[in-house]
C-alpha positions in Angstrom: -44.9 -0.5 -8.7 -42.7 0.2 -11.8 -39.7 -1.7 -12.3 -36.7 -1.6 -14.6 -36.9 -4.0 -17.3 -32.9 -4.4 -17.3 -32.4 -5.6 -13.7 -35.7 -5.1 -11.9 -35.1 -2.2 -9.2 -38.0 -0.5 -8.9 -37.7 2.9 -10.7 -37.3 5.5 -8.7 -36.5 9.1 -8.8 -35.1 10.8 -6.1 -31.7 8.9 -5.9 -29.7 8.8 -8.8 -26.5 7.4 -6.4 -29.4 4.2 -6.2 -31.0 1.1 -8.1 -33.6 2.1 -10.4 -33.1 5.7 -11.1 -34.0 7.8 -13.6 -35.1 11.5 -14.1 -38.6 11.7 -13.9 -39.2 13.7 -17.2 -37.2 11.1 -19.2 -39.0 8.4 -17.3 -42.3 9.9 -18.3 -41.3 10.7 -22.0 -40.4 7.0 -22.5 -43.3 5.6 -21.1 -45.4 7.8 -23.0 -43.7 6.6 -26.0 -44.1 3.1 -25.2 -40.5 2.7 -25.0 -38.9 0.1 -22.9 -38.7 1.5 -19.5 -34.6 1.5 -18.2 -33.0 2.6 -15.0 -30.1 5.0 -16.0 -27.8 2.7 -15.2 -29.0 -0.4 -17.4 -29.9 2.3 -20.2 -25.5 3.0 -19.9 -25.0 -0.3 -20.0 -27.4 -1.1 -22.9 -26.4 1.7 -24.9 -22.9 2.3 -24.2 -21.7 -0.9 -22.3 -20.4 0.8 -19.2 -21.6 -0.1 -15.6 -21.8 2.5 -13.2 -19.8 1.6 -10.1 -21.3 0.1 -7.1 -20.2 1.1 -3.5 -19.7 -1.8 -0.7 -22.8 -2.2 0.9 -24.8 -5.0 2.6 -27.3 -5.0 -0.7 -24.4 -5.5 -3.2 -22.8 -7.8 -1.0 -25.6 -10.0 -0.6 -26.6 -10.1 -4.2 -22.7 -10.4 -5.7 -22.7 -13.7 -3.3 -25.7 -15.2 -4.4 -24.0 -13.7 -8.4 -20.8 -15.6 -7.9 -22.2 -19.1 -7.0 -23.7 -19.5 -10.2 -20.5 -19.7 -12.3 -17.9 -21.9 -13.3 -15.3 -19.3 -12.5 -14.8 -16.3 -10.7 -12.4 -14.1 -12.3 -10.9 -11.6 -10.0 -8.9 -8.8 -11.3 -6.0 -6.7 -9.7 -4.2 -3.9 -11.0 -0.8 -4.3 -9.9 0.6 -0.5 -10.0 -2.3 -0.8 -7.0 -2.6 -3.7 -5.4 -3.2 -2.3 -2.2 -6.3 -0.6 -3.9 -7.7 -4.0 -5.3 -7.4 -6.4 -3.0 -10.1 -5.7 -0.4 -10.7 -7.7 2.6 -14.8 -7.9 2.6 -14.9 -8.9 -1.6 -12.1 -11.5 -0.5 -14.2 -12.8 2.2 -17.4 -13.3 -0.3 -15.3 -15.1 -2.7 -13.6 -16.9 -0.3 -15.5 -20.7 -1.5 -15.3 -19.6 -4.9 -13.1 -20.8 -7.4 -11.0 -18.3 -9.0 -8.4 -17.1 -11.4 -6.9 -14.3 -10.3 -5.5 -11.8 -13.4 -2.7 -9.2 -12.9 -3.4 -6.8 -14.8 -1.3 -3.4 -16.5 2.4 -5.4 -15.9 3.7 -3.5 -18.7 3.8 -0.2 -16.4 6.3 -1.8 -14.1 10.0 -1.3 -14.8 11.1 -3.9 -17.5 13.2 -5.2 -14.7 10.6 -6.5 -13.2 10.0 -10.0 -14.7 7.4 -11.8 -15.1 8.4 -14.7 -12.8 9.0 -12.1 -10.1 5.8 -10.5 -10.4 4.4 -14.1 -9.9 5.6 -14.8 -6.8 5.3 -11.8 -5.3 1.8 -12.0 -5.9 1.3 -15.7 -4.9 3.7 -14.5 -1.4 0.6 -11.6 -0.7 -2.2 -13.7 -1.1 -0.9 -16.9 0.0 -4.1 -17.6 2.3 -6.3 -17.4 -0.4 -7.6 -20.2 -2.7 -5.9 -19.7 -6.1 -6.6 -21.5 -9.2 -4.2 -19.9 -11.0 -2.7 -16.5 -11.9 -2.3 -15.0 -15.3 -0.2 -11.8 -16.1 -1.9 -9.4 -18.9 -1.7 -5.8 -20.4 -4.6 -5.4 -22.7 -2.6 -2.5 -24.3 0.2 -4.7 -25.3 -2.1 -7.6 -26.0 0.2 -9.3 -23.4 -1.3 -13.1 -22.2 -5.0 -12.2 -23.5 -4.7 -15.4 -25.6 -3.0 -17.6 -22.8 -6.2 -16.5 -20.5 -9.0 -17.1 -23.4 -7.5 -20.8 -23.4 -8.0 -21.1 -20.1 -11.7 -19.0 -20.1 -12.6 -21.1 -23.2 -12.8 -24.5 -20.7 -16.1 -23.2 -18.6 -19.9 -22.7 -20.0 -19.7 -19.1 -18.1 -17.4 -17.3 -16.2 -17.4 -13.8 -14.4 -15.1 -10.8 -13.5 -14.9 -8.9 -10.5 -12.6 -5.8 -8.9 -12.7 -2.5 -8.1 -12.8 0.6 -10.4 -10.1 1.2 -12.4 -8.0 -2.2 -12.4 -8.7 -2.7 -16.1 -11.6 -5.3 -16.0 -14.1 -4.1 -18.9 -10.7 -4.0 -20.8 -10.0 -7.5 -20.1 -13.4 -8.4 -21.1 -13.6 -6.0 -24.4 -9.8 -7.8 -25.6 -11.0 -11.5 -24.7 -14.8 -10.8 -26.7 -14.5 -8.1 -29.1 -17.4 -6.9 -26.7 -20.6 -6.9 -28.6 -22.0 -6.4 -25.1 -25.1 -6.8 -23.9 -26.7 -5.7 -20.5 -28.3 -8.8 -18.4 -29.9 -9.3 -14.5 -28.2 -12.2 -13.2 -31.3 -14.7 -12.0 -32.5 -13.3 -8.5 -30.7 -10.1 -8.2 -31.2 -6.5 -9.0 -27.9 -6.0 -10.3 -27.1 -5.3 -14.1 -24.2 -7.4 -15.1 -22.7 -7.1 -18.9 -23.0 -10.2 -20.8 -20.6 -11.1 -23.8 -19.7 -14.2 -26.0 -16.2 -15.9 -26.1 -16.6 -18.5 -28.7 -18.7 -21.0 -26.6 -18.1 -19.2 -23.2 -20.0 -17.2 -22.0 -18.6 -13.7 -19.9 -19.7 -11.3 -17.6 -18.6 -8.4 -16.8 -20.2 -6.9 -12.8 -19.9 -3.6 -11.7 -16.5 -2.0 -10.6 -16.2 -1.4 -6.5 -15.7 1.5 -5.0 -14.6 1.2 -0.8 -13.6 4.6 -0.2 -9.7 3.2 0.9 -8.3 4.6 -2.0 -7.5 8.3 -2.5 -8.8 8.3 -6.4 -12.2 6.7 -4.8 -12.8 10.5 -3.1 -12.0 12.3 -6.5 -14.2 13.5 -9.5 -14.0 11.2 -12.6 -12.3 13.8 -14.4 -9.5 13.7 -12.2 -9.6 9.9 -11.3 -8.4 9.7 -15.1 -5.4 11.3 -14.7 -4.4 10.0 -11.5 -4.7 6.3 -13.1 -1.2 5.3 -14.6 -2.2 5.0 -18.3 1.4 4.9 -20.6 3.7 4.6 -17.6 4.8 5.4 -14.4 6.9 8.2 -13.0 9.5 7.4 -11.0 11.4 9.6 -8.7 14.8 9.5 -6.7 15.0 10.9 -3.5 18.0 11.7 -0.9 15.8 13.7 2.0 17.3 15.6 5.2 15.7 15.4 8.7 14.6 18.6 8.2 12.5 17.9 4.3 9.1 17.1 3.7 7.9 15.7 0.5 4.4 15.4 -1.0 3.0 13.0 -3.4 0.1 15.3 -4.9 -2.2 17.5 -2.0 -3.5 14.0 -0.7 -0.5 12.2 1.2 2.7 13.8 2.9 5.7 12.5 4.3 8.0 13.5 7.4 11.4 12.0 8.4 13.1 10.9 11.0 16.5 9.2 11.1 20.0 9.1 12.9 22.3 7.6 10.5 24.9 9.3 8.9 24.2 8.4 5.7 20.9 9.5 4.3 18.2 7.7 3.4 17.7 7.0 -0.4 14.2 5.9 -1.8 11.9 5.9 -4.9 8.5 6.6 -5.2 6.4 5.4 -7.9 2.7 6.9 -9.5 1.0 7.8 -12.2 2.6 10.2 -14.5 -0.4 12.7 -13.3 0.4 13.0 -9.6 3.0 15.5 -8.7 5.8 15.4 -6.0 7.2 18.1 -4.5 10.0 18.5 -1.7 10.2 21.1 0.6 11.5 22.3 4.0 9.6 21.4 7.3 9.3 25.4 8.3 7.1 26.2 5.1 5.5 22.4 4.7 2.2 24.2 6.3 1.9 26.9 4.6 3.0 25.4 1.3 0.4 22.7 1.8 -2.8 25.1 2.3 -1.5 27.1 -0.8 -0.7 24.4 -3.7 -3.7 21.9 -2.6 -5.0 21.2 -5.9 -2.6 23.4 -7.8 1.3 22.4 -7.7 -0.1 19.6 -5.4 -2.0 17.1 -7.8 -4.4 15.3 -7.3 -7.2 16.7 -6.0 -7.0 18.3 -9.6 -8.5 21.7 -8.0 -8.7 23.1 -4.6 -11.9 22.7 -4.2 -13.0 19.0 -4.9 -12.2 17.7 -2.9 -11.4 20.5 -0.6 -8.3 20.0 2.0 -10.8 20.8 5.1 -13.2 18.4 4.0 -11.0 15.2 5.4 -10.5 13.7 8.4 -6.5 13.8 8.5 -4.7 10.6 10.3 -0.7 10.3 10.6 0.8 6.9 10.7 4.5 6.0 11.5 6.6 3.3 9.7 10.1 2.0 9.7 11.7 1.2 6.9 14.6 -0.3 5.2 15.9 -1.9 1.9 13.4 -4.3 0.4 10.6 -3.1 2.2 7.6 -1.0 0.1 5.0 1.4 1.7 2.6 1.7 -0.7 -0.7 4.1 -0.6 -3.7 2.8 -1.9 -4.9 4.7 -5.3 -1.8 6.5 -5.2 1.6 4.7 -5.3 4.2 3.6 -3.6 7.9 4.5 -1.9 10.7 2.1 -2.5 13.7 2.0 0.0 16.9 1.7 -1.8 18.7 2.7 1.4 17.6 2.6 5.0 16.9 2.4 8.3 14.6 5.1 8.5 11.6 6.4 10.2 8.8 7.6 8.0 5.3 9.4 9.3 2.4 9.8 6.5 -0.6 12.0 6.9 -3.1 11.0 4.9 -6.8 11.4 4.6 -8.8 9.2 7.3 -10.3 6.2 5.2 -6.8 5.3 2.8 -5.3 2.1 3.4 -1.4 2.6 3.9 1.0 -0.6 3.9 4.4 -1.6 4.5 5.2 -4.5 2.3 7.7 -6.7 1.1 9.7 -4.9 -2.4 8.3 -5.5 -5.5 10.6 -3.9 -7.2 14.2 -5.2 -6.1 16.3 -2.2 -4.9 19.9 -4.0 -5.6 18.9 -4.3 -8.9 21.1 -1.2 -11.1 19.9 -0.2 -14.5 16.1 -0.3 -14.1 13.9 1.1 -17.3 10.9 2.3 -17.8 8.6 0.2 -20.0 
């Protein structure tokens, strides 16, 4: 039996979605060559410190419980133009007895409006069951409270990060180290972590998670890219008739239903890469099986994923000022004028959630950062 010397899966071949693969004719070459024999995944890691994401399953679960008990701190990280999309109820449930700092990352793509204090206690108000340590606001593109956590990091022999894909967490790690990274298997597990130096603390870096409840977890890299705010996010007004359907991108559309004279007025908010579009219920259809993938980004093409390959559910909220619905890997619709009904079709597996504003509707004069 041949293991990989990085994190011990046994090399295989077959499987390149599982531990220990690599292509058999590089496999073969390098052993020839009396080269140190790496799974694909710890050779990324090695030679281009990137860890390829792991899926939630009872194998990682185990061995990221067993990871997490043997360091000073857990650090959990949350992208907070998606919060829906990193805060997962099974990865909260493993760390439930550790202690943790939690890190809310890329604040400087909420509206300047926003303040910090605000952001704060919004978070604390969402994850008030949980055991905190402590929260600390960053953008590692603005270089914003990087030092204020490293003072904090710099108290522990060796801490760890944790999150899903995409929140920012190798960034983190890269602005707190200067990442001279190296790949290491954390003592009794077959996982590859990262491993980098921060003065005398030590910090890992684990895989990113993927659950399949956000829409940019069922998209091609390529195309997850785009659909990640990166500079900013768009932010659009709208003022919708009963009889109006609007789409955020081919992945999430919304009906209405409401009696009031006065029409409902809301903002929606997402990455500068998804596209909305409104349009009247009589060619909605139609208009939907035609511009999936085209006008209707993301999916960046028809084809991947295709429209016919989801199971479709339609969910039914009502809404008013101060209330949020936010889409997981998406974005979210802000009600600056309500009651309304709302009814969102959206693939099968997304997580879809009313919640309390985090961006305060009374509030006039709102800028983009």
């Amino acid at each position: 039996m041949v293991k990989c010397e990085g994190c011990g899966a046994q090399i295989q071949h077959e499987d390149g979605k599982k531990p220990g693969y690599v292509p058999k004719d590089v496999f073969e070459k390098r052993k020839a060559q009396g080269k140190q024999l790496l799974c694909q995944r710890c050779f990324r890691a090695r030679h281009y410190g990137k860890l390829e994401p792991v899926r939630f399953r009872s194998d990682f679960s185990e061995e990221l419980s067993k990871i997490v008990d043997g360091f000073d701190r857990v650090v959990w990280v949350f992208d907070i133009t998606d919060f829906e999309g990193s805060y997962d109820p099974l990865l909260a449930d493993i760390l439930r007895n550790s202690e943790k700092i939690l890190v809310i990352n890329k604040i400087d793509l909420l509206p300047r409006a926003v303040s910090v204090q605000e952001i704060r206690d919004w978070v604390r108000g969402r994850l008030e069951s949980e055991k905190i340590e402590d929260i600390y606001l960053t953008s590692t593109t603005r270089k914003y409270g990087i030092t204020r956590l490293a003072n904090h990091l710099s108290k522990f022999q060796k801490v760890v990060f944790v999150g899903m894909t995409n929140v920012g967490k190798s960034s983190l790690v890269r602005a707190l180290t200067g990442a001279n990274v190296s790949v290491t298997p954390f003592p009794g597990t077959t996982m590859g972590l990262i491993k980098a130096q921060m003065g005398k603390t030590l910090v890992y870096d684990t895989p990113g998670i993927i659950t399949d409840h956000r829409v940019i977890d069922f998209l091609p890299a390529n195309c997850q890219k785009l659909i990640v705010p990166q500079k900013h996010l768009s932010r659009m007004t709208f003022k919708p008739d009963n009889d109006r359907v609007i789409f955020m991108g081919g992945m999430c559309r919304f009906d209405f239903d409401f009696t009031t004279q006065l029409l409902p007025i809301f903002q929606i908010f997402a990455s500068e890469g998804v596209k909305f579009h409104m349009t009247d219920l009589k060619k909605a259809d139609e208009l939907w099986k035609r511009q999936y993938g085209k006008l209707l980004v993301p999916p960046c093409t028809p084809k991947e994923p295709s429209l016919e390959s989801f199971r479709w559910k339609e969910l039914e909220f009502d809404l008013d000022v101060k209330n949020e619905l936010a889409i997981a890997g998406l974005g979210w619709l802000s009600v600056r004028r309500g009651p309304f009904k709302i009814k969102v079709k959206i693939p099968e597996q997304v997580t879809v959630r009313k919640r309390v504003a985090l961006v305060n509707p009374y509030r006039g004069g709102m800028r983009d950062d």
